[in-house]
Each structure stands twice: as structure tokens, then as C-alpha cells.
Backbone as JSON, one array per atom type, in Angstrom:
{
  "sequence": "XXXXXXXXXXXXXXXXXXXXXXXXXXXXXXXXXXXXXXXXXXXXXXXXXXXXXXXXXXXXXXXXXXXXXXXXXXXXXXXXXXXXXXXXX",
  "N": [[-25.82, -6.67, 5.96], [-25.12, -4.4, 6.37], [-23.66, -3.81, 8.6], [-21.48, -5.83, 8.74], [-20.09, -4.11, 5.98], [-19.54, -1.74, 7.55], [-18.18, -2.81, 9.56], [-15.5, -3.44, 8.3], [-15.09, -0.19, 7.55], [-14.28, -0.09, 10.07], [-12.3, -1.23, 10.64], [-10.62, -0.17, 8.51], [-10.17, 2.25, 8.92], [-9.52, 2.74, 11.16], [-6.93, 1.18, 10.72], [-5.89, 3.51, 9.36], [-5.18, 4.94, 11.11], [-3.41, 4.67, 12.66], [-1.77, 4.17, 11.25], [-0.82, 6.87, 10.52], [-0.81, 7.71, 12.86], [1.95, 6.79, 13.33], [4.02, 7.98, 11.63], [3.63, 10.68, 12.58], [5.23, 10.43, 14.83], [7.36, 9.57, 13.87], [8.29, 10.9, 11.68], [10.05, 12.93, 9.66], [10.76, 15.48, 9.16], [9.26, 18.62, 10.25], [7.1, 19.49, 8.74], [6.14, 17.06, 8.13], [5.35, 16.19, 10.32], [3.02, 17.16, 10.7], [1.18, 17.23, 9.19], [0.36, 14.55, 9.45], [-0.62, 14.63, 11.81], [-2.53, 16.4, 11.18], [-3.98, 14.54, 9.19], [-4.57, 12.58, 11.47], [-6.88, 13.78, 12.89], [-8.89, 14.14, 11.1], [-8.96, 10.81, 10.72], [-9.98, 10.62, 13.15], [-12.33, 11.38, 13.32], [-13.56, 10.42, 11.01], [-13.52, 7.88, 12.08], [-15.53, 8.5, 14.82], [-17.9, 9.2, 13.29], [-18.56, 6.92, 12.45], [-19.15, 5.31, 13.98], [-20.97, 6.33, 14.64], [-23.23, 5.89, 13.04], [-23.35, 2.99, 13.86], [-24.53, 2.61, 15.71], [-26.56, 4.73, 16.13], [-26.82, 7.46, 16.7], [-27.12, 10.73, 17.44], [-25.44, 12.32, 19.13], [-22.92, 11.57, 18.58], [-21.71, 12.13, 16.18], [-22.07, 14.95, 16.54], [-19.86, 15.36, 18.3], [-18.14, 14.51, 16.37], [-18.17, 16.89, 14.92], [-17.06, 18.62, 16.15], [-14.34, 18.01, 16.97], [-13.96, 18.18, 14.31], [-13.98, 20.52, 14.1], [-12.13, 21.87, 15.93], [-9.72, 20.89, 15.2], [-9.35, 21.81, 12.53], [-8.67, 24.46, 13.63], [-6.0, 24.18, 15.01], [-4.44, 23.1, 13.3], [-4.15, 25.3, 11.33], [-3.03, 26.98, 13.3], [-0.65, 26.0, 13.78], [0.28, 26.03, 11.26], [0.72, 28.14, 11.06], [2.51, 28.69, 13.16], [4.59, 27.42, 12.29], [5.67, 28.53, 9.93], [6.13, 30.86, 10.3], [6.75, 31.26, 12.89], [5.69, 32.75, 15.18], [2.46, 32.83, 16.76], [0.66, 34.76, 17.01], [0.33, 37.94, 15.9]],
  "CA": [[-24.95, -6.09, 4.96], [-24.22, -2.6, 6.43], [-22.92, -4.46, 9.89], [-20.07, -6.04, 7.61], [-19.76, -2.67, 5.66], [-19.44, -0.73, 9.07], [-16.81, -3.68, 10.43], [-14.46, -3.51, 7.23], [-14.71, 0.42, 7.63], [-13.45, 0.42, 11.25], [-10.75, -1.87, 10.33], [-9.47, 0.28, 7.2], [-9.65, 3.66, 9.44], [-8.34, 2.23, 12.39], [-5.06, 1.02, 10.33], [-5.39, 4.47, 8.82], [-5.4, 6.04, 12.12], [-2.18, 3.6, 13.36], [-0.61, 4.51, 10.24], [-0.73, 8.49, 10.63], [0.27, 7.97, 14.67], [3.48, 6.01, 13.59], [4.33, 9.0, 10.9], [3.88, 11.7, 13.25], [5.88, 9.7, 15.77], [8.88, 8.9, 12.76], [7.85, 11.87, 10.27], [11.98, 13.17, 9.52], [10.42, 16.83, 8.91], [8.33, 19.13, 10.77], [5.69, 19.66, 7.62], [5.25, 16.01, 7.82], [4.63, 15.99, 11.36], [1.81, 18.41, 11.08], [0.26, 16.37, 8.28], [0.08, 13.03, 10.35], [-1.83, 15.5, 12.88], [-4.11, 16.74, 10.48], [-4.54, 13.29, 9.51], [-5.15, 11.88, 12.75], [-8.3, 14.32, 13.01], [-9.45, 13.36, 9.86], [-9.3, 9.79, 11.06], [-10.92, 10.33, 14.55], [-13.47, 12.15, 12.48], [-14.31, 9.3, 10.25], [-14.07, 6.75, 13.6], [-16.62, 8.76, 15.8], [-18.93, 9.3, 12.14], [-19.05, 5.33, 11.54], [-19.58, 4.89, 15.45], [-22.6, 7.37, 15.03], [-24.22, 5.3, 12.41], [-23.74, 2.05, 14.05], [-25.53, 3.27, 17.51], [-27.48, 4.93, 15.68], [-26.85, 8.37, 17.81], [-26.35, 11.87, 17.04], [-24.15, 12.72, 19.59], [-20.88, 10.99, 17.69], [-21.88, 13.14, 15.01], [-21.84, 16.61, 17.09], [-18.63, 15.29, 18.51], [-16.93, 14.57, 15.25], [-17.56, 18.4, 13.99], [-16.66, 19.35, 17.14], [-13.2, 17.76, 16.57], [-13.1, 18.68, 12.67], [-13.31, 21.99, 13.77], [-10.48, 22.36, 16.69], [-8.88, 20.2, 14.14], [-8.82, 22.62, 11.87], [-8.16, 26.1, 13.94], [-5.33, 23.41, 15.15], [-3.77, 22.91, 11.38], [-3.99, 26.43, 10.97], [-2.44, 28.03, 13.75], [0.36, 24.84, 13.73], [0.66, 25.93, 9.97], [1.13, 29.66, 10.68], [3.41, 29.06, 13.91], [5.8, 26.77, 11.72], [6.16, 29.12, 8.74], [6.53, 32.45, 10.7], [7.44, 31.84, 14.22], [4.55, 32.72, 16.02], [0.96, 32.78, 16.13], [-0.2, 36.03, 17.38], [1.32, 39.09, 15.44]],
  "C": [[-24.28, -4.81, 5.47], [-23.55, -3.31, 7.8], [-21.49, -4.88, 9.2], [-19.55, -5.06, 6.81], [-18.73, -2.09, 6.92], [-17.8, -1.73, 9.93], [-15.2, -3.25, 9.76], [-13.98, -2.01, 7.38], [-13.78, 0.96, 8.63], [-12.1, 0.17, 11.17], [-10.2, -0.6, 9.51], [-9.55, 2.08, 8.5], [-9.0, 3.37, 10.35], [-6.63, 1.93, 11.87], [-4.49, 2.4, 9.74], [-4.8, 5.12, 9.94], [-4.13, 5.56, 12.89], [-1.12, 4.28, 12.6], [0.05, 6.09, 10.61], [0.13, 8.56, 11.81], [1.63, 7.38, 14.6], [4.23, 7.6, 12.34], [4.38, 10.18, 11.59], [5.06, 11.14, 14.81], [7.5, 9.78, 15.12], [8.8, 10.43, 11.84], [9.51, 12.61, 11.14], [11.46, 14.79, 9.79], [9.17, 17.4, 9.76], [6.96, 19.18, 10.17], [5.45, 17.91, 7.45], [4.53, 15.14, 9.02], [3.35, 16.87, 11.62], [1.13, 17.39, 10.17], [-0.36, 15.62, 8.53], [-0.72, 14.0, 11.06], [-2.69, 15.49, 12.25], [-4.78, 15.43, 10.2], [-4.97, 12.41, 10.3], [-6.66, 12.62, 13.23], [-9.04, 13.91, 12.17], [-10.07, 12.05, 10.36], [-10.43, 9.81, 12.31], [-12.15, 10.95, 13.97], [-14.3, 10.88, 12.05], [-14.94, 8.05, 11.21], [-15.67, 6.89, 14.24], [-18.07, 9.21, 14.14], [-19.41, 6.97, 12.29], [-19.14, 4.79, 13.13], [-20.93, 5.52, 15.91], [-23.67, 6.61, 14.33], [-24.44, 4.26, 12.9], [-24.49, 2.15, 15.08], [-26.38, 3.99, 16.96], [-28.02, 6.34, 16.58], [-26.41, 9.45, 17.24], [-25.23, 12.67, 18.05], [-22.53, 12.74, 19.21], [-21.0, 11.96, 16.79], [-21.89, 14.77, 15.5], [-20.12, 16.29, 17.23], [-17.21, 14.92, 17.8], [-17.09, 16.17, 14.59], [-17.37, 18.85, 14.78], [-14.67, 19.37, 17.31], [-12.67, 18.18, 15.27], [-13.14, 20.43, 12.86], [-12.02, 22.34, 14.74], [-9.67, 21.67, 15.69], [-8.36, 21.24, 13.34], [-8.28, 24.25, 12.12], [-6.55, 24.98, 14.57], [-4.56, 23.63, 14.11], [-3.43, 24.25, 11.13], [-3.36, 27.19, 11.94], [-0.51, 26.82, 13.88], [1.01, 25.82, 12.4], [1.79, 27.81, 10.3], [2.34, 29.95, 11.77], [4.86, 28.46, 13.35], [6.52, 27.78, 10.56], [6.37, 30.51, 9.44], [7.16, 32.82, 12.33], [6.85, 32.07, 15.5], [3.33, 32.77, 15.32], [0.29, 34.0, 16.13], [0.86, 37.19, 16.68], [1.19, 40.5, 16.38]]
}
């Protein structure tokens, strides 16, 4: 039961994770190319989480908060170099 769970989830993040890379690829606007980014961490997040449970390993699991956090000093200095210009004042 969780093997079929775990299959269905790779599928639906994987198309999530297709979806986001064709939006940051096409995204018309800068604020919606940052989004697809953030979302693409998100996704590789959820990937290397549901690759930790099936192996049954904590390493995937260091190496997804290792990604949700450059992810997020990522998002945030993206956010602050788009709205002001630079990053460092």
C-alpha cells in the first residue's frame, strides 16, 4: 500500500516539478520567474523527502533541508535584488 502511495506521489511531484521548469522557462514577468524557482525547491524538496522514506535513509532528509534552506536565502535575496536593485546596501 505505501509502495503505490510513494509511486503516485513521485508521479504528481515530478509533473509538478516539469510544470514549474516550463513556467520559469515561459513565465512573461520577472515575479513569475522567481516563483517557478521557489517552486522548483519546494518540489526538489518534496522529491528528495519521498526518496528518503522509500530507502528508508536519513540522508535525503538532511539534504532536502539543506536545499529548503539555500532555497530560501535564494527567494529572499532574488526577492530583494528584483524590488530594489541590489542585494547588499
Amino acid at each position: 500500500m505505501l509502495n503505490s502511495a510513494l509511486a503516485i506521489a513521485f508521479l504528481l511531484v515530478s509533473i509538478a516539478l516539469l510544470l514549474s521548469l516550463w513556467r520559469l522557462i515561459r513565465g512573461p514577468e520577472k515575479p513569475d520567474r522567481m516563483l517557478a524557482l521557489d517552486t522548483l525547491y519546494v518540489n526538489s524538496v518534496a522529491l528528495l523527502v519521498l526518496l528518503g522514506i522509500l530507502l528508508a535513509s536519513n540522508l535525503y532528509f538532511e539534504a532536502a533541508l539543506l536545499i529548503a534552506l539555500f532555497g530560501f536565502v535564494g527567494t529572499v535575496a532574488l526577492a530583494k535584488f528584483l524590488t530594489r536593485g541590489d542585494i547588499i546596501e
